[in-house]
C-alpha positions in Angstrom: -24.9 172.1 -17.2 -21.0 172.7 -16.5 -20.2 175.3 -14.3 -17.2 177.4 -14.4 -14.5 177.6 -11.7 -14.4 180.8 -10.1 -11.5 181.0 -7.4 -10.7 183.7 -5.3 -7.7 182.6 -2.6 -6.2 185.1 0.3 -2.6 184.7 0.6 -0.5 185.0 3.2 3.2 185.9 3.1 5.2 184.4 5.8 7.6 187.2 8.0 10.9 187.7 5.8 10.5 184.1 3.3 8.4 185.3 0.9 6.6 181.9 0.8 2.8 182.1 0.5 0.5 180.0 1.7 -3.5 179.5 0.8 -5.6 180.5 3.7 -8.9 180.3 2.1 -10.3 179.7 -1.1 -14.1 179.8 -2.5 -14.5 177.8 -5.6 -17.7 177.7 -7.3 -18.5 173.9 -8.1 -21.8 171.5 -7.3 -22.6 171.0 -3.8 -20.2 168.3 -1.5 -22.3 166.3 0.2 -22.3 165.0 3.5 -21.0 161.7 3.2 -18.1 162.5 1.1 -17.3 164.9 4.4 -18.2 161.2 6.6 -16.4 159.1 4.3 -13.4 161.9 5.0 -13.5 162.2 8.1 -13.6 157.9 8.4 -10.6 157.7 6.2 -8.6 160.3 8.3 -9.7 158.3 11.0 -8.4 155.0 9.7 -5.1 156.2 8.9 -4.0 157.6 12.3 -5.3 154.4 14.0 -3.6 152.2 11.7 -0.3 154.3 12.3 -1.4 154.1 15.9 -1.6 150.4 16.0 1.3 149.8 14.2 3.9 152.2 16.8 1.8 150.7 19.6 2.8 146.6 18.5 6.5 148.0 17.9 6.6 149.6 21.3 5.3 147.0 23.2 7.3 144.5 21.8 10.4 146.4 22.7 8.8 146.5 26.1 8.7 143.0 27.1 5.8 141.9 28.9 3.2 144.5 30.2 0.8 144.4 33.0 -2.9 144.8 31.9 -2.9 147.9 33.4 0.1 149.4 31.7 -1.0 148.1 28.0 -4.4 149.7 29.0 -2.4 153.2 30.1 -0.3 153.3 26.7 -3.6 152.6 24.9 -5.3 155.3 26.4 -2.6 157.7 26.2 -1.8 156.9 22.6 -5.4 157.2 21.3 -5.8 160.4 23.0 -2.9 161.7 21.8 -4.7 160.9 17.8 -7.9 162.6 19.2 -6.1 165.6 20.4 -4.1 165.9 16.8 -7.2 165.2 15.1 -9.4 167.6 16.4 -8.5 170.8 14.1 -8.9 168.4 10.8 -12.1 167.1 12.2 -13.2 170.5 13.3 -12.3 171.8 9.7 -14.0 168.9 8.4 -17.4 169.5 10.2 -17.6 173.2 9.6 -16.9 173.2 5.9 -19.5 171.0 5.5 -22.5 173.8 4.6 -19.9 176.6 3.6 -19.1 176.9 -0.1 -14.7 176.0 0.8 -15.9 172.7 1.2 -14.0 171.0 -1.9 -10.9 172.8 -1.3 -11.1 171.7 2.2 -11.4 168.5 1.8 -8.9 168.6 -1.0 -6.5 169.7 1.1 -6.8 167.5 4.0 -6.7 164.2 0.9 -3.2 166.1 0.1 -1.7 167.1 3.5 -2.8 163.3 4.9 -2.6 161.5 1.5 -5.3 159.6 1.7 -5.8 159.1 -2.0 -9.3 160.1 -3.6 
């Protein structure tokens, strides 16, 4: 059985542009299911701590050499610093899970972080 693809966006104009920009959308398709979310929500993962790992080796080797305790502070400041961007995606991520937006969601995260398919 094919089904159809009903969408209904809300649009928002942006103050004196006249750009719009998708806010929501409910498309009628099959059900996501949870590990497509996972496997999302891995791959978002990867990406920022691969960018993460490579700034970090860049940084320290302008540095020179580093105490223990100064790698371990620029570590810990730089993964937080990927938790703290992360947490709307992730938050996005897990909440569209049940809710029928979860294909556009996830869509649009694949787009905005171009993570392939």
């Amino acid at each position: 059985m094919r089904m159809g693809l009903g969408l209904a966006i809300r649009l928002l104009a942006l103050h004196r542009t006249g750009v719009l920009i998708v806010t929501s959308a409910e498309v009628d398709s099959p059900p996501v299911l949870d590990s497509e979310v996972s496997r999302m929500i891995v791959s978002l993962r990867e990406r920022f701590e691969g960018v993460r790992r490579d700034v970090m080796q860049r940084v320290c080797g302008r540095l020179g050499n580093l105490s223990s305790e100064q790698k371990n502070t620029i570590e810990s400041l730089t993964h937080n610093i990927i938790e703290k961007v992360l947490e709307g995606p992730m938050a996005m991520l897990k909440n569209a899970c049940p809710s029928d937006q979860t294909v556009f969601v996830l869509e649009t995260v694949r787009r905005i972080f171009n993570l392939g398919t």
